[in-house]
C-alpha positions as MATLAB code, in Angstrom:
seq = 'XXXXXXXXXXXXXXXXXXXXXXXXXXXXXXXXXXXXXXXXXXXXXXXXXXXXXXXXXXXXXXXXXXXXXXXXXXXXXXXXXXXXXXXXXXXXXXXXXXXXXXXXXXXXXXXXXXXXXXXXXXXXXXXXXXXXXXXXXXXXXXXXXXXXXXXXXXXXXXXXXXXXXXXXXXXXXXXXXXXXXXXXXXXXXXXXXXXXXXXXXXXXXXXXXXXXXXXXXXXXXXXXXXXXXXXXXXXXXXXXXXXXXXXXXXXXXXXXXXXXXXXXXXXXXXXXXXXXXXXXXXXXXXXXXXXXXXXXXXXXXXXXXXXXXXXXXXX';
ca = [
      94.714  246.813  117.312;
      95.523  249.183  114.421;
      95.459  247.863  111.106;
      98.644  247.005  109.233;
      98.878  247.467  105.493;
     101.270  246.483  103.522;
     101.709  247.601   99.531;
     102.647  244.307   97.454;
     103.750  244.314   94.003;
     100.210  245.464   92.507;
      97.864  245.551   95.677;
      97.395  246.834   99.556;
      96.543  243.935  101.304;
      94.950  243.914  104.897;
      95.244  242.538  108.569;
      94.325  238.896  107.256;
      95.572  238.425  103.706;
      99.383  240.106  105.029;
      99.378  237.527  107.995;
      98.927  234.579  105.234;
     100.541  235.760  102.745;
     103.875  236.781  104.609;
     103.581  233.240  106.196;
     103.211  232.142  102.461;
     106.800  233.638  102.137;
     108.475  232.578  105.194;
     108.648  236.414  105.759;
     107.433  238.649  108.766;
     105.578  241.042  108.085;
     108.154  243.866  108.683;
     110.287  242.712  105.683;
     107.428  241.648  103.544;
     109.196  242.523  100.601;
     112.270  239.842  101.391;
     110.801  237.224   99.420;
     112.175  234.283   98.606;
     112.227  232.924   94.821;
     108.979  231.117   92.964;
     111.839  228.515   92.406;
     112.450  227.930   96.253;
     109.061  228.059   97.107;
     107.639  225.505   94.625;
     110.614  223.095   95.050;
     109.627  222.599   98.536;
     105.956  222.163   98.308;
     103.969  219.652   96.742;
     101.121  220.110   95.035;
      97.569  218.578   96.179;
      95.407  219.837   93.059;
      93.448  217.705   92.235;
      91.977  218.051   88.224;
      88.651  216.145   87.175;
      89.470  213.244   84.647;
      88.768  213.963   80.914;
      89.144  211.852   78.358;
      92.425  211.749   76.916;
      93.669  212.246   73.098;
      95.074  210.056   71.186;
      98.673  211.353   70.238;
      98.462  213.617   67.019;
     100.294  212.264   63.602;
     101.768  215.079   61.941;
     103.325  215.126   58.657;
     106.814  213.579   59.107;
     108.589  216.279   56.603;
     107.076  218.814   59.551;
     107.671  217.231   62.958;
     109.557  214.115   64.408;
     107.646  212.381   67.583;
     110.615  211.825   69.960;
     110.143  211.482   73.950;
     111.622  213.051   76.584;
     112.159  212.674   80.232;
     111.049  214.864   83.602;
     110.712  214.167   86.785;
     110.605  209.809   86.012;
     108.061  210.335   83.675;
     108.446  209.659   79.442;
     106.395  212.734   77.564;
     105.544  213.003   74.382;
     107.263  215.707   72.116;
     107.597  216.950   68.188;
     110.321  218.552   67.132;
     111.344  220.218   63.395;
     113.542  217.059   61.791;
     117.203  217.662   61.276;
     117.795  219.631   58.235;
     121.077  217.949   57.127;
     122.850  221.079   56.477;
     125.896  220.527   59.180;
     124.628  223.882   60.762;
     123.275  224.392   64.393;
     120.300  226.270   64.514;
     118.400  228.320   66.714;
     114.722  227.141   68.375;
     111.927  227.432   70.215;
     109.688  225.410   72.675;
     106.105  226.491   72.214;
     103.338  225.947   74.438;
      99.702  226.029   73.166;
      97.056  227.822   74.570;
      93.600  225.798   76.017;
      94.602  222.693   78.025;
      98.339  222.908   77.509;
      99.116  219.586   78.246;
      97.478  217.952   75.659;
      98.629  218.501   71.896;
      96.262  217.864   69.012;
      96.438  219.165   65.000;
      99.012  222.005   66.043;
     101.014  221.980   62.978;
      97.994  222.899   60.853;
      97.839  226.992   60.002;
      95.058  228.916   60.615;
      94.039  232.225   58.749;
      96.414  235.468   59.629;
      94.085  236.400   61.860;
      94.310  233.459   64.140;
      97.162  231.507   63.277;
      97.879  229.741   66.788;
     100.574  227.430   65.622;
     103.254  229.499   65.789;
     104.267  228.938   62.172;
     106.086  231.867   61.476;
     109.036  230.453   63.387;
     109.021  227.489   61.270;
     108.611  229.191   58.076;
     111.912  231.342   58.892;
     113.705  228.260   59.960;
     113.534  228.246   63.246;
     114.029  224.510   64.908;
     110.490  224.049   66.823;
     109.380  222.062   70.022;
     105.972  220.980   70.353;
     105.877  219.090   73.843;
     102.712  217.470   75.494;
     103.003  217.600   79.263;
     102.441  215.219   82.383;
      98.793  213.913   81.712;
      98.256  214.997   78.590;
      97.862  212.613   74.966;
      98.866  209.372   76.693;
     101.387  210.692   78.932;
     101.895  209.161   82.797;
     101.372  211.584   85.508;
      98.708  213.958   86.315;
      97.502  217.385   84.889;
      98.524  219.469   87.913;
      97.621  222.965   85.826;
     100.811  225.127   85.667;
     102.919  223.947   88.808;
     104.423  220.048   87.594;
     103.698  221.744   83.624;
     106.502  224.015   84.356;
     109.245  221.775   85.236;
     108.146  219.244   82.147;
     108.386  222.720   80.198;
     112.150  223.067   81.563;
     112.961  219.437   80.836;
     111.840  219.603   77.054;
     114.192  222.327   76.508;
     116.905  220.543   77.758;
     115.790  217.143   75.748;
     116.348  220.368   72.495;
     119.035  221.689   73.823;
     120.796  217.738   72.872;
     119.883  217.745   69.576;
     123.195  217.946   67.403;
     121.260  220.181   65.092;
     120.176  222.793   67.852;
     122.494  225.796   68.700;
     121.851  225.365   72.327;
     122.826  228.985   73.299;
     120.018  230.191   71.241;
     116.592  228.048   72.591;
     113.849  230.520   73.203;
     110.595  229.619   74.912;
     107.377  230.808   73.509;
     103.226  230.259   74.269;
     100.175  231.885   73.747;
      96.994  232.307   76.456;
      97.157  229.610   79.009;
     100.127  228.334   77.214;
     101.660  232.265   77.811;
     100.596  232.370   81.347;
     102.703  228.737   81.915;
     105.888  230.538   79.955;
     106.123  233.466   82.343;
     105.844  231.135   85.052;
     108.820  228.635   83.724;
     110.724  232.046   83.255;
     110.224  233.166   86.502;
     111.805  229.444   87.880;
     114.392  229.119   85.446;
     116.204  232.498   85.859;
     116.713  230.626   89.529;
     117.391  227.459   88.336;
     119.148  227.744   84.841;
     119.540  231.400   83.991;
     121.080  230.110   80.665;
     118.612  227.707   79.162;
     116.592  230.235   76.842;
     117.915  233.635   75.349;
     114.293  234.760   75.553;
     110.611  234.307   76.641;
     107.849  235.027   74.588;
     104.227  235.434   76.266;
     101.268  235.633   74.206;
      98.213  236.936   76.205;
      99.066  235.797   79.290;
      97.119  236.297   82.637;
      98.058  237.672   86.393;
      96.983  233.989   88.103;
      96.504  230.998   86.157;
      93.169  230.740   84.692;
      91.498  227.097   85.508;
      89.990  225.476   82.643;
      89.423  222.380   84.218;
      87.246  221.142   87.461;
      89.701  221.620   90.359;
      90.039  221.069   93.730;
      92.582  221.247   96.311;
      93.089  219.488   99.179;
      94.894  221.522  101.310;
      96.045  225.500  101.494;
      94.074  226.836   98.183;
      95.698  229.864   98.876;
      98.911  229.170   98.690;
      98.078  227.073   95.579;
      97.207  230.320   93.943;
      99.676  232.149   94.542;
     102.382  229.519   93.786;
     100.852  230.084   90.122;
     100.600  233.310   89.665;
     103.019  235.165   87.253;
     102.237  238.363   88.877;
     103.508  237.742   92.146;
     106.664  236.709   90.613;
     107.697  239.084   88.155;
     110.853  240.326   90.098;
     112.707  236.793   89.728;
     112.837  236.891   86.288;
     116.366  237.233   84.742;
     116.492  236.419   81.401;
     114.934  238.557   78.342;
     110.950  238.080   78.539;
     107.970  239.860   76.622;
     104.686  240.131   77.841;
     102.880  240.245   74.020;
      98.716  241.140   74.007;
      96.069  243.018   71.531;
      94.551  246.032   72.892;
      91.546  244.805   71.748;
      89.601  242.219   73.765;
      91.748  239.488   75.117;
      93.872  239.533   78.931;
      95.159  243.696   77.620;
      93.310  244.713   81.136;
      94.066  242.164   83.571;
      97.610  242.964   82.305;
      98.416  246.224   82.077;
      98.090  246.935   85.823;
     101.560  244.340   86.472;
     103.174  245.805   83.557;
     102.664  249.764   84.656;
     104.167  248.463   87.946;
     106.836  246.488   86.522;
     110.429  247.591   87.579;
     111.934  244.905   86.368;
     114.320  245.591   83.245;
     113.873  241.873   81.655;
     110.421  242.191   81.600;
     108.937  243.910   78.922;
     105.503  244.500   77.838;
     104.080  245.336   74.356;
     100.450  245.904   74.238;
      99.344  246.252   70.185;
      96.316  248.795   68.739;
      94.010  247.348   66.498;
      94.910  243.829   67.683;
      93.273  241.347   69.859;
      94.174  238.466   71.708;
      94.920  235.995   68.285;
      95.018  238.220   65.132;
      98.323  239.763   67.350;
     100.227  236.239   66.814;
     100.599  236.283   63.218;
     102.699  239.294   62.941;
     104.271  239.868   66.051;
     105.356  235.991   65.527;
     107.036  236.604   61.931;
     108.944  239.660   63.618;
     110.149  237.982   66.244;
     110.973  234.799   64.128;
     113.065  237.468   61.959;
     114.891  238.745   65.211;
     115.963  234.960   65.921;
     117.266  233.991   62.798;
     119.059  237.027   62.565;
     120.689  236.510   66.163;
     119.305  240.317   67.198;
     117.842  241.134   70.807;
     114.250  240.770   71.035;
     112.789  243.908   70.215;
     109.219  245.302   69.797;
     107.694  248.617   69.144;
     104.367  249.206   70.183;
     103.387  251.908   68.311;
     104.133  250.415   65.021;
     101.132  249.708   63.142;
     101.659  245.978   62.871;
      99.088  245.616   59.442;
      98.516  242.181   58.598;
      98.564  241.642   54.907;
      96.999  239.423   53.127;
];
């Protein structure tokens, strides 16, 4: 028997990995490139990860002049959110869901700054007054439901936005969607299933130091078809759903730069973009990057990024 190859979006695959993953797809293997959407896919199969119990965290108590506690609803299950109180001002104003990098589900001091170099709250958004989201997600803080690591995440990620998109104080045309590391790597994936599902809910994605495949913090195991588990959270196989306005954001130095740049110099997609930063690494590039693009929104201006700036920090 000769041996069929087939070039995917960033690999040849052989005899056995084609055969599974065009059955994976629903595809044969002469039209392996007819695949159907993350969002199809993943509505149709459920998950059977199963994540080792930790002990969970209490909710967090920020200060109330910051962040509101409110709850919101997905799939039957009240989760825990904060979001930036109403100003008062009789304006609606433009926001952003953020998702935090380490165990995303589970939310502890994330209103508290760190130092320019590795400020992972996001504050620059806040500080330009941008509206902010902080939500906890199925089995995180004291939330029902299990942690099922970036497949469930991504639909509680969906249903947060539209909790903000309610909020009489929230220009609902102008929600973006933002995270950083494992909290990045969950962003591109809700991008990649909303541009199916609701290819209006955020003007933009932002994606911090993402990876190609979701990177497992936790003990996991899965019951049935690891394989397909995979792949069903993987960014990188999904790249070519994506439809709305979505930056891939990492410092050349250190961090996921490398296990990057191979999807983004194969990218043909013209809503993806990629911005890989010199003299940066993996959390001194949030700081900056975040106050430009926190500019951009309040201003109402395309996300825009230019890599060969020399994006100084200063002090």
């Amino acid at each position: 028997m000769a041996k069929v190859q087939c070039k995917t979006r960033y690999k040849v695959v052989s005899n056995k990995r084609l055969l599974s993953t065009a059955i994976l797809l629903g595809v044969s293997i002469s039209s392996c490139f007819a695949a159907p959407s993350l969002a199809s896919l993943s509505g149709n199969y459920q998950t059977s990860v199963q994540v080792a119990p930790t002990m969970q965290m209490p909710l967090p108590k920020p200060p109330a002049a910051l962040f509101d506690s409110v709850r919101y609803d997905s799939d039957g299950m009240s989760l825990a959110a904060f979001v930036t109180p109403d100003p008062n001002d009789g304006d609606k104003h433009p926001a952003i869901v953020w998702i935090t990098g380490g165990e995303s589900n589970t939310l502890a001091d994330f209103w508290r700054k760190g130092s320019r170099q590795n400020d992972q709250t996001a504050s620059p958004y806040r500080d330009a007054g941008v509206m902010m989201m902080f939500p906890t997600l199925r089995g995180g803080n004291d939330n029902a439901g299990n942690i099922e690591v970036n497949y469930g995440e991504v639909d509680d990620v969906i249903a947060a936005a539209e909790y903000l998109a309610t909020l009489p104080y929230v220009d609902s045309s102008r929600i973006y969607l933002g995270g950083h590391s494992t909290g990045g790597t969950l962003a591109l994936l809700v991008s990649e299933v909303a541009s199916s599902t609701q290819p209006k809910l955020f003007k933009g994605v932002i994606s911090f130091g993402a990876t190609q495949e979701t990177m497992f913090l936790q003990d996991v195991d899965f019951a049935r078809d690891e394989q397909r588990e995979m792949a069903l959270r993987a960014p990188a196989n999904w790249t070519n759903d994506i439809r709305m306005p979505t930056w891939i954001i990492e410092g050349k130095r250190d961090g996921n730069y490398r296990d990057l740049k191979p999807m983004c110099d194969n990218n043909k997609n013209p809503m993806l973009h990629c911005a890989f930063i010199a003299r940066h690494d993996h959390f001194s590039v949030l700081y900056p990057l975040n106050r430009h693009l926190a500019q951009q929104i309040m201003a109402d201006e395309p996300l825009s990024i230019d890599s060969t700036k020399s994006w100084t920090i200063k002090k």
